[in-house]
DRENTORKOL-3810 file (N, C-alpha, C; in nm, 4 decimals):
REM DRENTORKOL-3810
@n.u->3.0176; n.v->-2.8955; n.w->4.3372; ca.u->3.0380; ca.v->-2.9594; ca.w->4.2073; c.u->3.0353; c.v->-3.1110; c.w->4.2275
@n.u->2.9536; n.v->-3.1752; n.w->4.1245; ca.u->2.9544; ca.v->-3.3066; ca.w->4.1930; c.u->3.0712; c.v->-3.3984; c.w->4.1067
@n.u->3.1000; n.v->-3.5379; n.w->4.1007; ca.u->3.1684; ca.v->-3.6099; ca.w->4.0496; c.u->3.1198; c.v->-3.5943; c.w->3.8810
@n.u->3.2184; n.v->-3.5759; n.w->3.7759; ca.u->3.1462; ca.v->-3.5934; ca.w->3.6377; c.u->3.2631; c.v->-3.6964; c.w->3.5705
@n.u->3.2141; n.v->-3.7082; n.w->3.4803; ca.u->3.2397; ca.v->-3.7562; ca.w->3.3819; c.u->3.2876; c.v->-3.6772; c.w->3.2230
@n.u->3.3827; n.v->-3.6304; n.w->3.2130; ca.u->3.3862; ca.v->-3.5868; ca.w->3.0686; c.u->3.3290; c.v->-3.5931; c.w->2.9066
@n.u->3.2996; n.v->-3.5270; n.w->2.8220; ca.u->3.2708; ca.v->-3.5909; ca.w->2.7095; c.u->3.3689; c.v->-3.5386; c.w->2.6087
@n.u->3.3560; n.v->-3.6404; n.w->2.5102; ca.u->3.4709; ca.v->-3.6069; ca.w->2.3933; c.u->3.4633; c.v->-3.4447; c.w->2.2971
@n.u->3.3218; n.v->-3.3995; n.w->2.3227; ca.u->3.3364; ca.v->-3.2302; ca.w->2.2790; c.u->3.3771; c.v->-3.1600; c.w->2.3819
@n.u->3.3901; n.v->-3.1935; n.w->2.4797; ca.u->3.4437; ca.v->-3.1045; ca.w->2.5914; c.u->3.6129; c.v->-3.0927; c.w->2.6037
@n.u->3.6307; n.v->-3.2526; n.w->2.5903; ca.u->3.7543; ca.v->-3.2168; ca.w->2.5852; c.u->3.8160; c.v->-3.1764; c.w->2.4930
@n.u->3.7825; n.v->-3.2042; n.w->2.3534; ca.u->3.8013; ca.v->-3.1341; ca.w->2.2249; c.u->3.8092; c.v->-2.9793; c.w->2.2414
@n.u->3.7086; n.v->-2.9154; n.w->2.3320; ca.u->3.7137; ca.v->-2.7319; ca.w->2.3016; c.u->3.8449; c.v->-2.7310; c.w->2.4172
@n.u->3.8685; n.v->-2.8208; n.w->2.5320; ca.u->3.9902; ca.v->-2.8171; ca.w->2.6480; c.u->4.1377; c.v->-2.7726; c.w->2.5634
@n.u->4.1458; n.v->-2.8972; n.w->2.4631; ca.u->4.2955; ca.v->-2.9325; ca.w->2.4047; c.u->4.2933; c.v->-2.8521; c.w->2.3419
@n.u->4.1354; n.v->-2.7946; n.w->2.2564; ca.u->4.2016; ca.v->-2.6016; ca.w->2.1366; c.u->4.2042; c.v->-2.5265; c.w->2.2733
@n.u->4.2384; n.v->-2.4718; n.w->2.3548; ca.u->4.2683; ca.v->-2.4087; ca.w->2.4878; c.u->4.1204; c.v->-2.3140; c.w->2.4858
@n.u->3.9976; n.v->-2.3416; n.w->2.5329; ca.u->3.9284; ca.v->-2.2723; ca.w->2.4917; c.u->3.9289; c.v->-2.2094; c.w->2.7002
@n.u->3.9169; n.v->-2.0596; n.w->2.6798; ca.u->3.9705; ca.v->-2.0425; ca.w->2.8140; c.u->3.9160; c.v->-2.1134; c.w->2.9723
@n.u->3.7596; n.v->-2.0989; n.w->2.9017; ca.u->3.6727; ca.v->-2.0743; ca.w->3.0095; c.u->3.6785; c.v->-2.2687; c.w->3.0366
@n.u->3.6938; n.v->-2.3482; n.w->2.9363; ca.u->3.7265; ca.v->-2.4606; ca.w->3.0047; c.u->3.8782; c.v->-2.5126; c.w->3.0486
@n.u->3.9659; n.v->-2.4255; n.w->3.0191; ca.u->4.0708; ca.v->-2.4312; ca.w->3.1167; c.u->4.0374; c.v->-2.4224; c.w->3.2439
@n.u->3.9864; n.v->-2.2869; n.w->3.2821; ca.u->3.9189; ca.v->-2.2774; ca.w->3.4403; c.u->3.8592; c.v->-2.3593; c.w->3.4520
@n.u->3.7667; n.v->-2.4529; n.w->3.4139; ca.u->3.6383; ca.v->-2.5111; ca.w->3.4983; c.u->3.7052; c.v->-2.6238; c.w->3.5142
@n.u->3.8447; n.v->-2.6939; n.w->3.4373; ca.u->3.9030; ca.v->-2.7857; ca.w->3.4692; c.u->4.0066; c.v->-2.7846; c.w->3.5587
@n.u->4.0366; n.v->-2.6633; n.w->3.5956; ca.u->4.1131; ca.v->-2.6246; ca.w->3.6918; c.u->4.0499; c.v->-2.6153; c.w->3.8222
@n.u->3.9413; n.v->-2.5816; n.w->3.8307; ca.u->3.8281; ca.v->-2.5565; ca.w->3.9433; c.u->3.8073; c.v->-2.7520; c.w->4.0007
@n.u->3.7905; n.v->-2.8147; n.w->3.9169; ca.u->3.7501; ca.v->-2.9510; ca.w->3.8967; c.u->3.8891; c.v->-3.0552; c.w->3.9695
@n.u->3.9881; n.v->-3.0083; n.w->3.9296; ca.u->4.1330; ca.v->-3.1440; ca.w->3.9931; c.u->4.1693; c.v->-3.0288; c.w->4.0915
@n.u->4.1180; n.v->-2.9095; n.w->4.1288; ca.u->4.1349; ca.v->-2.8328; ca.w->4.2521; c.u->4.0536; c.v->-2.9226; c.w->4.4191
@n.u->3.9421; n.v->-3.0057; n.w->4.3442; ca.u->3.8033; ca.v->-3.0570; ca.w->4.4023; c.u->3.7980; c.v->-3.2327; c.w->4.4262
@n.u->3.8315; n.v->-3.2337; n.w->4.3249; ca.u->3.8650; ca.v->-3.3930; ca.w->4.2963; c.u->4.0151; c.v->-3.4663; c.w->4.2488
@n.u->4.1277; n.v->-3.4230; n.w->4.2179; ca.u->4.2591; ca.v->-3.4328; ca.w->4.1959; c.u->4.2989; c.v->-3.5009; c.w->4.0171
@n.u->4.1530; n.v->-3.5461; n.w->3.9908; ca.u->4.1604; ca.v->-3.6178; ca.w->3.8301; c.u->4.0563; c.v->-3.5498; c.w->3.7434
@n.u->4.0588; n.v->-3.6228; n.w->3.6760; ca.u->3.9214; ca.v->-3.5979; ca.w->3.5338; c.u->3.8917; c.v->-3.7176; c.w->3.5213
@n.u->3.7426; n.v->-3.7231; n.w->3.5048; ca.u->3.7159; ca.v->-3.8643; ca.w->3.4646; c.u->3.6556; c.v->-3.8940; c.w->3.3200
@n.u->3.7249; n.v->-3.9697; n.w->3.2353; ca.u->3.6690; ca.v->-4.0046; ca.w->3.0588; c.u->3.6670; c.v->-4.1344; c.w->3.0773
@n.u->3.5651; n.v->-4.1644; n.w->2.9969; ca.u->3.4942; ca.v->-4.3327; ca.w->2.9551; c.u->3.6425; c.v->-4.3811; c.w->2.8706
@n.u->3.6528; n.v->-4.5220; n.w->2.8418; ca.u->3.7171; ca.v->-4.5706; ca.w->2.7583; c.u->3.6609; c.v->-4.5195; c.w->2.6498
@n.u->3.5324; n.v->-4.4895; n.w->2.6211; ca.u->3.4690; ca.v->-4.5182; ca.w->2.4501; c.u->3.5176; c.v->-4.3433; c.w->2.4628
@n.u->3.5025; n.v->-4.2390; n.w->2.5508; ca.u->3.5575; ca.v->-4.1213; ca.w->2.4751; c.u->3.7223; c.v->-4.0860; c.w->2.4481
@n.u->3.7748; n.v->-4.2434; n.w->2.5286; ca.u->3.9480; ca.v->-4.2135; ca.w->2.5191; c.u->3.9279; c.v->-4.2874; c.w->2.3555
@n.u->3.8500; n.v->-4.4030; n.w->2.3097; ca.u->3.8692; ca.v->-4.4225; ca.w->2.1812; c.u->3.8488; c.v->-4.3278; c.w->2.0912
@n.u->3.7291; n.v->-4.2046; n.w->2.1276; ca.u->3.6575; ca.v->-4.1411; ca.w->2.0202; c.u->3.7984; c.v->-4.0372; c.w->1.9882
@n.u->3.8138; n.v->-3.9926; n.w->2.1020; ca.u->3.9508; ca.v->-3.8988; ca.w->2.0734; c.u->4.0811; c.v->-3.9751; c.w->2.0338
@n.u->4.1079; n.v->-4.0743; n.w->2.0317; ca.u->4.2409; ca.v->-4.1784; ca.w->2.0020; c.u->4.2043; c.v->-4.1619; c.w->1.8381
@n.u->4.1325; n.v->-4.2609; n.w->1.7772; ca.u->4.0936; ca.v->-4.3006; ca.w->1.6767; c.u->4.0418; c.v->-4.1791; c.w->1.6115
@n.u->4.0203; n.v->-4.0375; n.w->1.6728; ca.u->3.9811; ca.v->-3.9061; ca.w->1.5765; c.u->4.1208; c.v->-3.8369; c.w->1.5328
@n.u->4.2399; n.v->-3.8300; n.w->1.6137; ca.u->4.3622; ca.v->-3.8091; ca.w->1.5774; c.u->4.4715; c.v->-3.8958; c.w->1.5501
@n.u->4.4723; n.v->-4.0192; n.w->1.5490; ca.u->4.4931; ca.v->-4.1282; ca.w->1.4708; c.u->4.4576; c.v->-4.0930; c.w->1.2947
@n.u->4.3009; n.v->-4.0428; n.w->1.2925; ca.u->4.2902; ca.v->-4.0657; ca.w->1.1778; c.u->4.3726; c.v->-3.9527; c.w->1.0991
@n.u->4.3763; n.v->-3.7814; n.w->1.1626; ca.u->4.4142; ca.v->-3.6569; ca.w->1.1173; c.u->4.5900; c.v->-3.6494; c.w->1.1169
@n.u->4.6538; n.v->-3.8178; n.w->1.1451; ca.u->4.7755; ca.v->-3.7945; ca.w->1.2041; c.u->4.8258; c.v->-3.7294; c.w->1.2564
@n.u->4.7604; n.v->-3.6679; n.w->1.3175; ca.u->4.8041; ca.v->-3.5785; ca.w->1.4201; c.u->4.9166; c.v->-3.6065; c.w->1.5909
@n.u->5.0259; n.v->-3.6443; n.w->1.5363; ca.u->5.0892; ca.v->-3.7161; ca.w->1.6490; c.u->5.1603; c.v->-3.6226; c.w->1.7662
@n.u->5.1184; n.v->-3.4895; n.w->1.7478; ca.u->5.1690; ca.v->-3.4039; ca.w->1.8825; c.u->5.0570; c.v->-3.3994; c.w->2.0056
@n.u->4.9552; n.v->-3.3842; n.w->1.9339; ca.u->4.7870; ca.v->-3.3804; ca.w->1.9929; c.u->4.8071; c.v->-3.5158; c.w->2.0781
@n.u->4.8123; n.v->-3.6309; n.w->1.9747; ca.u->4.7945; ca.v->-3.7607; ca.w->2.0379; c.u->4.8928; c.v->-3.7650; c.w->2.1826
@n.u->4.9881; n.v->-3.7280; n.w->2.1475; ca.u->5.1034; ca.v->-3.7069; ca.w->2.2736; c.u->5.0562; c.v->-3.6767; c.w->2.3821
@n.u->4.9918; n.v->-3.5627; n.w->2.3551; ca.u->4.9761; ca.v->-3.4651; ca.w->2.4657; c.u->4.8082; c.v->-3.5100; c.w->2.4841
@n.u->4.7151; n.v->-3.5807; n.w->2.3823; ca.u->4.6147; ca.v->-3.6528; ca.w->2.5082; c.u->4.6432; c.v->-3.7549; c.w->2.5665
@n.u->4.7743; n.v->-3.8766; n.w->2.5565; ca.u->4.7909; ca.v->-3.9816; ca.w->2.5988; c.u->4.8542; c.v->-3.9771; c.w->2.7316
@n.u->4.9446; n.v->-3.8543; n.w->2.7624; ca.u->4.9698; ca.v->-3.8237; ca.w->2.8633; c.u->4.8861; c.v->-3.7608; c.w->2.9854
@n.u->4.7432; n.v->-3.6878; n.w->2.8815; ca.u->4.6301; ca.v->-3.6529; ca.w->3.0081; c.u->4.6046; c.v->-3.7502; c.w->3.0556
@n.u->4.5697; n.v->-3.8632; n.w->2.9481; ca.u->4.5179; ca.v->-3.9888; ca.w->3.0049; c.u->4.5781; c.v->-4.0559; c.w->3.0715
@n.u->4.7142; n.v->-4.0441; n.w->3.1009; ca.u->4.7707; ca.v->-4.1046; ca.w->3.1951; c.u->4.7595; c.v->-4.0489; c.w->3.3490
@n.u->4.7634; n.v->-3.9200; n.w->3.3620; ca.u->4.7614; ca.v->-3.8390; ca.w->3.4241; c.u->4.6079; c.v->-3.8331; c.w->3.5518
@n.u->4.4948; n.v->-3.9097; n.w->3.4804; ca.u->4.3658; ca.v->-3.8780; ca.w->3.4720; c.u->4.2670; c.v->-4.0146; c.w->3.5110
@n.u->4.1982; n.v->-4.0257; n.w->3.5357; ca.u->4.1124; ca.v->-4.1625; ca.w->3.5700; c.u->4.0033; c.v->-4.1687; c.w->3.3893
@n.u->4.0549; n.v->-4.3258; n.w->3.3176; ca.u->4.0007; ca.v->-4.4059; ca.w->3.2214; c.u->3.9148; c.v->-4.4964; c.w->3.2945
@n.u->3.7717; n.v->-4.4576; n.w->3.2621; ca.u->3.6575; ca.v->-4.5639; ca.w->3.3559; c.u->3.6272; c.v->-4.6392; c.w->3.2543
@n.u->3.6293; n.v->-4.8129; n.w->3.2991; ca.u->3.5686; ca.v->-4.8490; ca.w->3.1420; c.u->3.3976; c.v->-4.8827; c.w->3.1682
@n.u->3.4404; n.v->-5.0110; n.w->3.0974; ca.u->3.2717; ca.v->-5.0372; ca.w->3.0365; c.u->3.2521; c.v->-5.1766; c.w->3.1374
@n.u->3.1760; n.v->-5.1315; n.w->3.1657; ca.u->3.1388; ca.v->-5.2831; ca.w->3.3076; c.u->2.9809; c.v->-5.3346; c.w->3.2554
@n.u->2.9734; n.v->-5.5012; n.w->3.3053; ca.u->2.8248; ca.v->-5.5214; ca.w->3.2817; c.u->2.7069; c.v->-5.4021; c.w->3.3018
@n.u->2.7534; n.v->-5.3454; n.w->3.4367; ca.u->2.6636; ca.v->-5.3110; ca.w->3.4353; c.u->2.6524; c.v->-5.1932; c.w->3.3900
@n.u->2.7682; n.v->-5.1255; n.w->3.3595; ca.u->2.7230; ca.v->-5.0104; ca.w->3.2553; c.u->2.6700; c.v->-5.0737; c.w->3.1286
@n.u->2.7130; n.v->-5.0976; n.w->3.0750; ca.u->2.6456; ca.v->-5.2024; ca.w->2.9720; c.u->2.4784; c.v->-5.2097; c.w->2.9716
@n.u->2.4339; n.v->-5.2773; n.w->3.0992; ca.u->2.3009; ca.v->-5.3398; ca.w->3.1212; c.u->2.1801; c.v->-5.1939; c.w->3.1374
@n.u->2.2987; n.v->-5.0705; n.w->3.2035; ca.u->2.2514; ca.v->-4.9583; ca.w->3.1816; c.u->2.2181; c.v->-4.9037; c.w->3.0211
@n.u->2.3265; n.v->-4.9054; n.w->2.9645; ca.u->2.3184; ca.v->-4.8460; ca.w->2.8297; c.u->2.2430; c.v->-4.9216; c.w->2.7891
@n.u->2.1779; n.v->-5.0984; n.w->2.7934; ca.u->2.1022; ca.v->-5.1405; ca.w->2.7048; c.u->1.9714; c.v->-5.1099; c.w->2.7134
@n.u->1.9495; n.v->-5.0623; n.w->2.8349; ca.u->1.8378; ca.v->-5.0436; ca.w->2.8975; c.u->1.7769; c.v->-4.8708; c.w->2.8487
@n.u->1.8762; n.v->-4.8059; n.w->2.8199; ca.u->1.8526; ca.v->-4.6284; ca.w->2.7813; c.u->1.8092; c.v->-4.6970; c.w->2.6135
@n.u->1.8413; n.v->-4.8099; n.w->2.5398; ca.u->1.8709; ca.v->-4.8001; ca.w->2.3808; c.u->1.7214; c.v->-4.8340; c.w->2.3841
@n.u->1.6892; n.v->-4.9646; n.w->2.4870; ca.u->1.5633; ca.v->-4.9967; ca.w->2.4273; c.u->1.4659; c.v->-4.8682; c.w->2.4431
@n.u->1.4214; n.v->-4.8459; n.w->2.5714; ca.u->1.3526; ca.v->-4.7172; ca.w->2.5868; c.u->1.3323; c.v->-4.6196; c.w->2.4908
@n.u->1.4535; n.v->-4.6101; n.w->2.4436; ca.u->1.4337; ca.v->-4.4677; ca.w->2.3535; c.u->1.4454; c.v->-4.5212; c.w->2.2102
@n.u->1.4331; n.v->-4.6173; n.w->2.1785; ca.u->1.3784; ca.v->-4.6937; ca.w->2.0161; c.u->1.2702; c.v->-4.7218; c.w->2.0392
@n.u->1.2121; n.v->-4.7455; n.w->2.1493; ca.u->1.0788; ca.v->-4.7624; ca.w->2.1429; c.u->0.9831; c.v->-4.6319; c.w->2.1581
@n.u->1.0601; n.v->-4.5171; n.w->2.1721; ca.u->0.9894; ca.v->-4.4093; ca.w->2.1749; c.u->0.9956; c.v->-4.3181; c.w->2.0620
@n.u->1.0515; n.v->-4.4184; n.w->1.9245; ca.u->1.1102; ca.v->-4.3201; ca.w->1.8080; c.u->1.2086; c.v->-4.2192; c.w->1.8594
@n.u->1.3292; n.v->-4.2055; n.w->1.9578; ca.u->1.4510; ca.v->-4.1203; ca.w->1.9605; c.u->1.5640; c.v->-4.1878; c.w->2.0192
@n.u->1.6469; n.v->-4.3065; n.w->1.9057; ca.u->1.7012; ca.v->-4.3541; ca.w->1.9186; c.u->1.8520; c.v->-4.2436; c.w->1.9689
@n.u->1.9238; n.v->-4.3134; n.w->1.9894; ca.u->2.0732; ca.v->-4.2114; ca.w->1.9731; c.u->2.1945; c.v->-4.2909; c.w->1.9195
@n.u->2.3043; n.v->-4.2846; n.w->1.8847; ca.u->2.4143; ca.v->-4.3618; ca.w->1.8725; c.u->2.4556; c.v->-4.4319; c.w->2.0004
@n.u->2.5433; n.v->-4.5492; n.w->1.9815; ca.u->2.5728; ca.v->-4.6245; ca.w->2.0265; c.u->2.6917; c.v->-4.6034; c.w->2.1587
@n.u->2.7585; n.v->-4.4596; n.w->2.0990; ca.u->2.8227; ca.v->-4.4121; ca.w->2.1205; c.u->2.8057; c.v->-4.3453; c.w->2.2794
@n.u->2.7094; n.v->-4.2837; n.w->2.2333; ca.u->2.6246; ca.v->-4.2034; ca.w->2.3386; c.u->2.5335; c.v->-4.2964; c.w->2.4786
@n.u->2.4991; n.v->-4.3673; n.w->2.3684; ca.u->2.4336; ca.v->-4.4655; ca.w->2.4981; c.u->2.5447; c.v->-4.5315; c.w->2.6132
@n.u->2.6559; n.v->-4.5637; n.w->2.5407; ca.u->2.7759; ca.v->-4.6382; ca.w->2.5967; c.u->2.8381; c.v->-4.5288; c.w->2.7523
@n.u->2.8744; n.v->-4.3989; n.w->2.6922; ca.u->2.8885; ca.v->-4.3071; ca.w->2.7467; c.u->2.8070; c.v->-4.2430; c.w->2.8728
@n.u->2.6900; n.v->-4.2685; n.w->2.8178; ca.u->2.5608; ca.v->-4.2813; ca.w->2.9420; c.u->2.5729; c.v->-4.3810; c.w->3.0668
@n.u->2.5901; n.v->-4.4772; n.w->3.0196; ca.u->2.5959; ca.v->-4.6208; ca.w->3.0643; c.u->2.6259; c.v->-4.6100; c.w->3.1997
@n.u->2.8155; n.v->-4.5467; n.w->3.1580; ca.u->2.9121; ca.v->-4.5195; ca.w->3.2331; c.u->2.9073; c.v->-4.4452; c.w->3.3199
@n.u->2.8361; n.v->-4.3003; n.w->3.3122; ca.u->2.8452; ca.v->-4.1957; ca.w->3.3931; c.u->2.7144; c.v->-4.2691; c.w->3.5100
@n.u->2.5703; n.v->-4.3242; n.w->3.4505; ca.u->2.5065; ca.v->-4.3338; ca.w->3.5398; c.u->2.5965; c.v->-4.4250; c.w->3.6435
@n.u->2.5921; n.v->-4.5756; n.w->3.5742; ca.u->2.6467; ca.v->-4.6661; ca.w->3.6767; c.u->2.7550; c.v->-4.6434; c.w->3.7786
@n.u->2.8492; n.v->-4.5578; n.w->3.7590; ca.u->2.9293; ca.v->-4.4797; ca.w->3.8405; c.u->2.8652; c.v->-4.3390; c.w->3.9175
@n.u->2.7471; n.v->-4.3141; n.w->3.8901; ca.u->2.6903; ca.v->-4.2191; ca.w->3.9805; c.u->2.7488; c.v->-4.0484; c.w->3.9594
@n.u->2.7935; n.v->-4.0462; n.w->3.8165; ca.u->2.8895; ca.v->-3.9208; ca.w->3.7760; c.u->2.8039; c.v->-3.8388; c.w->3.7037
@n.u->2.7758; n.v->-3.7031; n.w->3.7234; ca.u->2.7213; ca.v->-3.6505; ca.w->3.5769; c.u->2.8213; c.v->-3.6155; c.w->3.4808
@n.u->2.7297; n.v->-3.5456; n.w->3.3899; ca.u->2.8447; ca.v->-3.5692; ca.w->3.2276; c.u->2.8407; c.v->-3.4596; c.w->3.1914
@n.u->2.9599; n.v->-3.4095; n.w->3.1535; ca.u->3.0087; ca.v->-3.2703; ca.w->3.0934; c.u->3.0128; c.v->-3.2862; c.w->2.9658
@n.u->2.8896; n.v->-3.2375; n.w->2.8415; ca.u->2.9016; ca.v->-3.2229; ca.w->2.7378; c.u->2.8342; c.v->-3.0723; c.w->2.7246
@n.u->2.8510; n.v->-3.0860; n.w->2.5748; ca.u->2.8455; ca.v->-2.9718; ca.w->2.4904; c.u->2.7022; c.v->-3.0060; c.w->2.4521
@n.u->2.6575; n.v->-3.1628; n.w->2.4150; ca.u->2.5740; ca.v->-3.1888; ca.w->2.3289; c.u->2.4678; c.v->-3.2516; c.w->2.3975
@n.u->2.3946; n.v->-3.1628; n.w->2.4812; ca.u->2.2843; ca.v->-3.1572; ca.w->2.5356; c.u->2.1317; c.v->-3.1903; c.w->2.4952
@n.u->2.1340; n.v->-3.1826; n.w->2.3575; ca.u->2.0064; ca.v->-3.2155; ca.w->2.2785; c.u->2.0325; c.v->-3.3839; c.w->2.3067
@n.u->2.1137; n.v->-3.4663; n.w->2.2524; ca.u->2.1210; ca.v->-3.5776; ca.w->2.2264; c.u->2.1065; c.v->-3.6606; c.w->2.3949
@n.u->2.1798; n.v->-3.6128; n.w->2.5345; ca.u->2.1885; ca.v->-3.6818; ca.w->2.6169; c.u->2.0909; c.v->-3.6247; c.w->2.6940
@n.u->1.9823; n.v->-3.5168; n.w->2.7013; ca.u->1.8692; ca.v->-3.4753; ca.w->2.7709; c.u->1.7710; c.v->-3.5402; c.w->2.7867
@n.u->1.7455; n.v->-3.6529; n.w->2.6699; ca.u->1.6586; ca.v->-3.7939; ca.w->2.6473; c.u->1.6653; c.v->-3.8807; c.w->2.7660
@n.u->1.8011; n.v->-3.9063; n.w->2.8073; ca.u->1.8076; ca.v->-4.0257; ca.w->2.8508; c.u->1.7856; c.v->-3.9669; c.w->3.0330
@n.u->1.6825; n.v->-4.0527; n.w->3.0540; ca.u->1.6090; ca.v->-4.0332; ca.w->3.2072; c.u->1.7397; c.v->-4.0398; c.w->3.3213
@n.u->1.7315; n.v->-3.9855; n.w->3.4115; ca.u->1.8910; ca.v->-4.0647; ca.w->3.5371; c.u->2.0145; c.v->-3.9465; c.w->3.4970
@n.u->2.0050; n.v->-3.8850; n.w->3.3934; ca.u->2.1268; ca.v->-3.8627; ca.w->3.3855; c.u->2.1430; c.v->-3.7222; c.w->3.3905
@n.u->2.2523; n.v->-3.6901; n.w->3.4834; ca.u->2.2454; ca.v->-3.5394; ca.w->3.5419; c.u->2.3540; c.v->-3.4730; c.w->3.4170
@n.u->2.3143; n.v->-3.3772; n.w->3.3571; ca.u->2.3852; ca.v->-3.3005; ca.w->3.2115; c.u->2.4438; c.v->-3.1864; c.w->3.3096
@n.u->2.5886; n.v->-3.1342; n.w->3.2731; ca.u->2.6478; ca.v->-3.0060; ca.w->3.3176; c.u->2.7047; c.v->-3.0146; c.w->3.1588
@n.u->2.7211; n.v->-2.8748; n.w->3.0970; ca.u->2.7577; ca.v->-2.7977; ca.w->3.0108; c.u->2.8597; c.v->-2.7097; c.w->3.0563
@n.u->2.9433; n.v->-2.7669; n.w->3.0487; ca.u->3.1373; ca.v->-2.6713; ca.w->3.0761; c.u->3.1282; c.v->-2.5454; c.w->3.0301
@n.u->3.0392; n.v->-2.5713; n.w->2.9063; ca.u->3.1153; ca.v->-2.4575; ca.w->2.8150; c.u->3.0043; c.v->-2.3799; c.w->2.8047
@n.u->2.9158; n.v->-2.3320; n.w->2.8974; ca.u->2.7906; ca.v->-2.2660; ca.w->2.9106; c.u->2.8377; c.v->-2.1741; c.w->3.0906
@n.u->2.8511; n.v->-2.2931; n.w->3.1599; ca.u->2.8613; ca.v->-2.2293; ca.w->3.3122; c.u->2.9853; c.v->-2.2125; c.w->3.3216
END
């Protein structure tokens, strides 16, 4: 299993206890001792239960996140993500900002990325996709 990176649908199906990513996250800090999430997916999940007031959830992700390695946003993730935006506007398949940011991160740190949403990050060249909630 190599080093990844989390994404915010992954951990979303984690926190509804979905089983099979209980195990694979259990398999994962068995291997590596953390989890690794971008700042922009600790915002996407902050600012998504922020909005639902949801303040038991928030609890109990602020404490994963403590628990867990927050990678942020460095030039050169940055210089990465700017570099995936132009490419793929110039090829008519832009993506959110969101996504590119998220990219950025996992390449420049050398991590692949555990999402759900495989259509959107299969575009971007460099970047190794694992699906949690498939394997």
């Amino acid at each position: 299993m190599k080093p990844t990176l989390v994404d915010a649908d992954i951990l979303a199906m984690y926190f509804r206890g979905t089983e099979k990513l209980e195990e694979r996250f259990e398999r994962y800090l068995e291997e590596y001792g953390k989890i690794n999430i971008s700042i922009i997916t600790y915002y996407e999940i902050v600012s998504g239960l922020e909005y639902k007031d949801a303040n038991k959830q928030l609890e109990s992700f602020f404490e994963f996140a403590h628990q867990n390695t927050i990678i942020p946003v460095t030039q050169d993730s940055a210089a990465i993500s700017a570099g995936i935006y132009a490419r793929l506007r110039k090829s008519g398949q832009p993506l959110d900002d969101i996504d590119l940011r998220i990219a950025g991160i996992a390449i420049s740190n050398g991590l692949a990325l555990a999402t759900n949403n495989e259509s959107h990050f299969a575009r971007i060249e460099g970047l190794e996709i694992q699906n949690w909630n498939r394997s």
